[in-house]
Structures are given as C-alpha cells and as structure tokens.
N, C-alpha and C positions, 0 to 999 in steps of 0.2 A: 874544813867544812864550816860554813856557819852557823851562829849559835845564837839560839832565839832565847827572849827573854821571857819563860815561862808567867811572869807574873801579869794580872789585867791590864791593860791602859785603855783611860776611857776617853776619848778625844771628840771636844764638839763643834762645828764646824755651820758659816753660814750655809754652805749649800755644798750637795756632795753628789758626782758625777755617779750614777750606779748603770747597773746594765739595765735597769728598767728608769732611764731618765735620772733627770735633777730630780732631788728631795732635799727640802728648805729646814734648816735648824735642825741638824741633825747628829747625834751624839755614833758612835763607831767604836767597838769594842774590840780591841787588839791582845790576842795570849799565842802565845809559842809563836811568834812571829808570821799569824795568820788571821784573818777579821774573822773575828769569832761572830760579832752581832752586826746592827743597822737599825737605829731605831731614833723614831723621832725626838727631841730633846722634853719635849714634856712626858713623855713618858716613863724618862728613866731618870729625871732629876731629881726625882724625891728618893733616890736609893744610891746615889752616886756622891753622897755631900764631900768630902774635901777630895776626892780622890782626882775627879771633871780636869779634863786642862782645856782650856777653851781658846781657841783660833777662829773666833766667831769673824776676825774680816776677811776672811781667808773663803776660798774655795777649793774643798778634794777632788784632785785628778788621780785616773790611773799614773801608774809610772811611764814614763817614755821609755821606749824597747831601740836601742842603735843596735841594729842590724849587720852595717857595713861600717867599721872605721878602721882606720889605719894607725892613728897617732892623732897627738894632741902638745902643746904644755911642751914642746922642744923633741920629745920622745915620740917611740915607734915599736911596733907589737913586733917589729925584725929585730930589734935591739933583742933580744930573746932576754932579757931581764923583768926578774916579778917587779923591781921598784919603774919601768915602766909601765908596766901593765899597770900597778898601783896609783900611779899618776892620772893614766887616760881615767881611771875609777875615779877618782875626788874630782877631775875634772866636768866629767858626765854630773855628776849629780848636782853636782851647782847648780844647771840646767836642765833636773826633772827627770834624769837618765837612770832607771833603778838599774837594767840591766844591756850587758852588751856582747856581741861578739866579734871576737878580736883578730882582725884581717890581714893575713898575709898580704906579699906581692911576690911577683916572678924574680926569683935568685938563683943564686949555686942550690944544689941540693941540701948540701949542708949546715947553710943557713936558712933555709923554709926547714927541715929536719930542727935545728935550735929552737927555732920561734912557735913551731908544733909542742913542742917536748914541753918549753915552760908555761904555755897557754895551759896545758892538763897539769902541772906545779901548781902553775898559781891559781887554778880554778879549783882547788882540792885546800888550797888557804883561804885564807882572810884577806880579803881587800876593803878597802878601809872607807869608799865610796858604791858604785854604780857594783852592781854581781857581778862577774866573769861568767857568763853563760857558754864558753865555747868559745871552738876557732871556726873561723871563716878561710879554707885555700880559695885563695882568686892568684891562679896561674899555675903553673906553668902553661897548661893546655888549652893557647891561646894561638888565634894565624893570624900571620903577618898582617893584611891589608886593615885591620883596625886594632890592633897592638895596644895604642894609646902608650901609658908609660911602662909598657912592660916589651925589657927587652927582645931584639927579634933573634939576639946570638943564646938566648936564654928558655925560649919559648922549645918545647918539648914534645914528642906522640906521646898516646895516652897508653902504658903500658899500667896493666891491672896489678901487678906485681907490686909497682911504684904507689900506687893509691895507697895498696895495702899496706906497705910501709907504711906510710904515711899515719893510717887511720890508727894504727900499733903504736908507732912515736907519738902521736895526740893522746895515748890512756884513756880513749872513750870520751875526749873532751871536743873531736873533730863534726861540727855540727852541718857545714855547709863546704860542697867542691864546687868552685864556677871552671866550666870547659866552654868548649868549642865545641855546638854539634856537629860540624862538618868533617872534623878529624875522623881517623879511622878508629874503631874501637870506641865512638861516643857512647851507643845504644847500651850494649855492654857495660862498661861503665857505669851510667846512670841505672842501669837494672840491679846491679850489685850494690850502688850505693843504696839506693833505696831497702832493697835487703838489709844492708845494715843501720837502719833507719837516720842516712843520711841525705839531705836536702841536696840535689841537682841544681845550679842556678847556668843559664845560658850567657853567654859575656868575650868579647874583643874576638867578634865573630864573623864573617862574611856569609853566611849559611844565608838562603831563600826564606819565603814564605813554608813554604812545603818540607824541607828538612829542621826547621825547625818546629812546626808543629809536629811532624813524628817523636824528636824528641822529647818534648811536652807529653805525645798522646803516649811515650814508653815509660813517661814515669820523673819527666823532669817540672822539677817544682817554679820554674816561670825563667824571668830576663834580669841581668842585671842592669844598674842604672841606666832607664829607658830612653831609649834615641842616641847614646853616647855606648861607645864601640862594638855598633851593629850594623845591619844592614840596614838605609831607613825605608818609609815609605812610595812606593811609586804606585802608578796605577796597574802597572800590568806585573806585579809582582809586589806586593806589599809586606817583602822582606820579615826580619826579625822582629821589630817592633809590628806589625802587622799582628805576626800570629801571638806576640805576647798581649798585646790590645783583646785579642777577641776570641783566643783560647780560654773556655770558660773556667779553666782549675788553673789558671799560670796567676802567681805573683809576681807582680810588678815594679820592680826598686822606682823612686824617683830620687835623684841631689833637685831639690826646689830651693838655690839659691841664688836663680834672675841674671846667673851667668852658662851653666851648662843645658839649660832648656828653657825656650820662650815659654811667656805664664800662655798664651794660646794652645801650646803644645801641653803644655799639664790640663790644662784644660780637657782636652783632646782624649789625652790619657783617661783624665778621670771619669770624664760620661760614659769612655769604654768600661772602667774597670773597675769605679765605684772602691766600695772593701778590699778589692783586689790591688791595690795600689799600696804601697809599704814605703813609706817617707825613712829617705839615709842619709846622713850628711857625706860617706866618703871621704871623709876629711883627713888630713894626716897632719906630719908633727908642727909646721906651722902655725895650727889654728890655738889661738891663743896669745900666738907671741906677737913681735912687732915685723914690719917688714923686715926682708932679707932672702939669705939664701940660706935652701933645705934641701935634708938628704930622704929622698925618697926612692927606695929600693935602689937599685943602681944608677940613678939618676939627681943631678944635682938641681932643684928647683928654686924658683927666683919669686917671691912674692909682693906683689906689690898693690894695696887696696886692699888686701883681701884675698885677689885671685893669685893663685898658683899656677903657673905654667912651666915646661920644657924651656930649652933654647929653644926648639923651632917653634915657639908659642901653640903649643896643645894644651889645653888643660889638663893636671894632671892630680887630681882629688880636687880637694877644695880645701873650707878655714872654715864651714858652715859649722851651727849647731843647730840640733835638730829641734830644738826649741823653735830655731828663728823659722825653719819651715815650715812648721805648722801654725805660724800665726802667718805666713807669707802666703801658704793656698789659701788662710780663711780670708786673709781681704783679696788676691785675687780672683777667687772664684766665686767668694760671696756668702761660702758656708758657714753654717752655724758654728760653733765653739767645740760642740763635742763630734760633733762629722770630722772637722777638720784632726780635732787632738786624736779621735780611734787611729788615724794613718798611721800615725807613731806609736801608740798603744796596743791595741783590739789585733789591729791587721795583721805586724810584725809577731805578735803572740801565736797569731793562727797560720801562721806562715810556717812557725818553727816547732807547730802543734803542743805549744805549751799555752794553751789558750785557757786549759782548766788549771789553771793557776797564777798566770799574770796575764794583764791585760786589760783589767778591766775590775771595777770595785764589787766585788760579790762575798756572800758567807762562804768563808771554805779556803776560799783562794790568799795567796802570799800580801800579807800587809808592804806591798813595795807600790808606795802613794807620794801624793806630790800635794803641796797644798800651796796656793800661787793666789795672789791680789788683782784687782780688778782689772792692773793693767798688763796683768799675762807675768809677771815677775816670781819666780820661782822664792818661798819664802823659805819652805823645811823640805825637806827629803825623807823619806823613811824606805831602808830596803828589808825586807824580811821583822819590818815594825819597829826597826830601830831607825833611830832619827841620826840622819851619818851628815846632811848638811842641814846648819840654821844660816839665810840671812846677817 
C-alpha cells in the first residue's frame, strides 16, 4: 500500500490548472498525500517563511491517467513480473503518468491468470513511479474479422465461470474487461461485471450499429481504441464506432499518434464526444527502446520509426506516450491547453469513476500532480504528494 508523508508541503507555483480555471502565483498545500489547501501566494507568504519550495517557472497539471498500456522500457504486464510492472511505473511518470492500468492481451489461460494474479501483487506494493490502479483484460472474448494482434487459435466464448475466475485471480485489482458484444453471453457478462463494479469496454468487434448500442444501453462503459478493431462508419449502418460517437454515456479510447487514426477522424470523434473521449497510448514493450523486434503477446513485432506492426503489417499497439497526445490534439484541433490535457486527466478519471480523487487539482483529492515548463516538458512528478520523478 502506499505511504503518504503525513508532514505539510507548501509548494508555489506560477500558474496552477484547478477545476475552476488557471490561478496565477499560487502557493498548494500537500499532508497525507492529499491537497490539503489552494491559496493565492500572497496570502500565505507571510506564515510560510522557510518552509515555501518555489517552482515559480513551472505550471501544475493534474496527473495523466494511462488507461490502456501494455508495456514499455523492453518489458510487458504478461511478463507477470512486479520488476515489470515497476518499470512501465518509472517509466510513465517521466512523462506526467501518476496513475495506470496494466493491460492484458489474448494468451493461454495460464498466462493472462499469471499476469492477473501480480497486477493485484503489485498493486497492494510499492511502485516506485506512476500508481498501479488496476488491470485492464483486453481478450480473450474477441471475433475473428477484426482480431488485430490477438490470436484467432486463442480467442474464446464468453463463459461467466471464466470471468469469475478471473476477477478471483486479480484480488479486486481487475478494473476493466474488453469483449465482443456480438458473442453469445455479452449482455450477461457486462450486467455482472457492472455488478461488480467493473468497467465493460466494447473492442476487436464486428457487431452493428444496433448491437452495439444495446450493449452500451445494458451497462457497457463505451469502445475501445476508436476506429481500430471495429466495425467503421457507413451510411446505412454506422457500425461500432457510430454508436460509441453518439451514445450519450459511452467512453471513448483514442491512440492519437498520426499513425492509427487520421487527425480528421479525431476530429470527428471529438465534436461527437467532447469529455467523452479518453486519450491511450496502447503502447507496449517497444516504446522507449530503439528499433527492432518485439514480443507482443503471442506475436513477434517489428518496429521501425516508431510504428509497430505484425508481419502482415497491421498495427499492433504503438511506442506512443500519452504526453505526446495530448499536445498532438491540442495543435491539431486547436484546443486550449487544459481542454486538451482533461483527455488524459478529468476524462480517464470519470471513466473509471475515480474522479473524486484523481483527475483534477481540487481540496480533498490525491496530490498525484505534474508540473511541466512552458514548452509542455514534464519537470517533477508527484504521486499521492511525493515527488517519485525530477527532471
């Protein structure tokens, strides 16, 4: 469990992202690894004398929330190893990541069971960067015609027996199941998980318009990375991405890194979805290292630039950081600084209804902040108030 530092810290800053706007020179009062205050710097300067630590060229952001990753830094959440998981942690937070959840892919049973069991290990320790919030299953209960990297001799029906294993092996660490709503036994499924207040995401799906908003209106919590392994848009059926577009409670993943969706189509997305939209890298063990080849889930991948693909050139995650996508919608769409940064903050928090507590700078909520220079450059990190990266 982690372990806050009961004593004050007063930290002041030139400008600090709150849930009611910017506010200029502003000093931030941190105890038990929670913002205790918020108060402008003239106000508390004259009772603060040596204690002040000042990052006056800095600006506070919320934490960035990874939602969907895979791997990072050579390593992978299937390695079912904490000194992985430890890894993707220091790695995320270099880049403003306070908190993440750690995503499966389609395997033997045995190895999604490993990679379950130390997700709830090591979320119940110390990690030494970004929180371990959870696992993310993305698979088995996926159909053939849009698979993407998860095997088609691997892919599964949805028997409830098996979830429930599942959720048993995670120790209350299992946050999100991505299925297929056209399988048998979806509806079901998703009513159960939701009962055990876990998050439904829709994903490597052939499903309509129509069967997939039932699924949505039965309780499923939106689509995964949008446009990529769904059904897409036509006019006389406007498929998966359709009803995640305009289903008014569905969250929406996006990868925004200018290779798995045209910035037109994020575009597209966003007018529909606004708050609804949850910026993911997807990224797996590649991202970090240099070109070459990488083992992702049962497939061997080839990286070259950046992108990742299959032999049969499919993309197959990415190398993104979720940093670089939220500065990548704000100059493609044009949005302000904090519109853009909520995608990765605000949104992913209210997605996973942990919104009264991360997500956003308020009194009350978890000191897990980011304080970053004028040109977007992540300087310090703090998760639960302790500062775990400097610059």
């Amino acid at each position: 469990m982690m372990e806050f530092n009961s004593a004050a810290q007063y930290l002041r800053f030139n400008r600090v992202l709150t849930e009611m706007g910017w506010l200029t020179d502003v000093v931030i009062t941190i105890r038990s690894g929670l913002i205790e205050d918020i108060q402008p710097y003239d106000v508390t300067s004259t009772i603060l004398s040596n204690d002040l630590i000042e990052y006056v060229d800095a600006d506070l952001m919320p934490g960035l929330i990874e939602t969907h990753i895979h791997g990072a830094m050579g390593v992978d959440v299937m390695d079912a190893k904490h000194t992985s998981l430890n890894s993707i942690s220091v790695y995320l937070a270099k880049f403003g990541v306070v908190g993440f959840l750690a995503t499966t892919v389609t395997s033997t049973i045995p190895k999604i069971e490993a990679a379950l069991r130390q997700i709830g290990k090591s979320k119940r320790q110390r990690l030494d960067g970004a929180e371990l919030l959870g696992g993310y299953l993305e698979g088995p209960y996926f159909t053939e015609e849009h698979r993407g990297a998860h095997p088609n001799s691997l892919l599964r029906d949805i028997e409830l027996n098996e979830i429930k294993n599942f959720i048993d092996i995670a120790d209350g660490s299992l946050k999100v199941v991505a299925l297929a709503p056209e399988k048998a036994g979806a509806i079901n499924a998703i009513q159960y998980l939701n009962e055990n207040n876990i998050n439904t995401m829709l994903a490597h799906t052939n499903a309509g318009y129509e069967q997939t908003t039932l699924a949505l209106d039965s309780g499923a919590k939106g689509i995964v990375h949008c446009y990529n392994g769904m059904t897409g848009i036509h006019h006389r059926d406007t498929g998966t991405v359709g009803a995640g577009l305009t289903h008014p409670d569905a969250f929406v993943e996006m990868i925004n890194d200018g290779h798995h969706v045209h910035s037109s189509a994020v575009d597209i997305a966003y007018r529909c979805c606004q708050d609804r939209m949850v910026l993911i890298s997807d990224s797996m063990r590649a991202a970090g290292m240099p070109n070459g080849q990488y083992e992702l889930g049962e497939y061997l991948i080839t990286m070259e630039n950046g992108v990742v693909r299959t032999d049969e050139g499919s993309l197959a995650g990415s190398t993104l950081r979720l940093l670089d996508a939220v500065f990548r919608i704000k100059k493609d769409l044009q949005l302000p600084l904090e519109k853009a940064w909520e995608l990765a903050s605000l949104s992913p928090a209210k997605a996973l209804n942990i919104d009264d507590e991360l997500g956003s700078i308020s009194v009350g909520k978890k000191a897990s902040i980011v304080a970053i220079d004028t040109q977007g450059v992540v300087l310090h990190t703090w998760v639960g108030g302790e500062r775990v990266y400097s610059k």
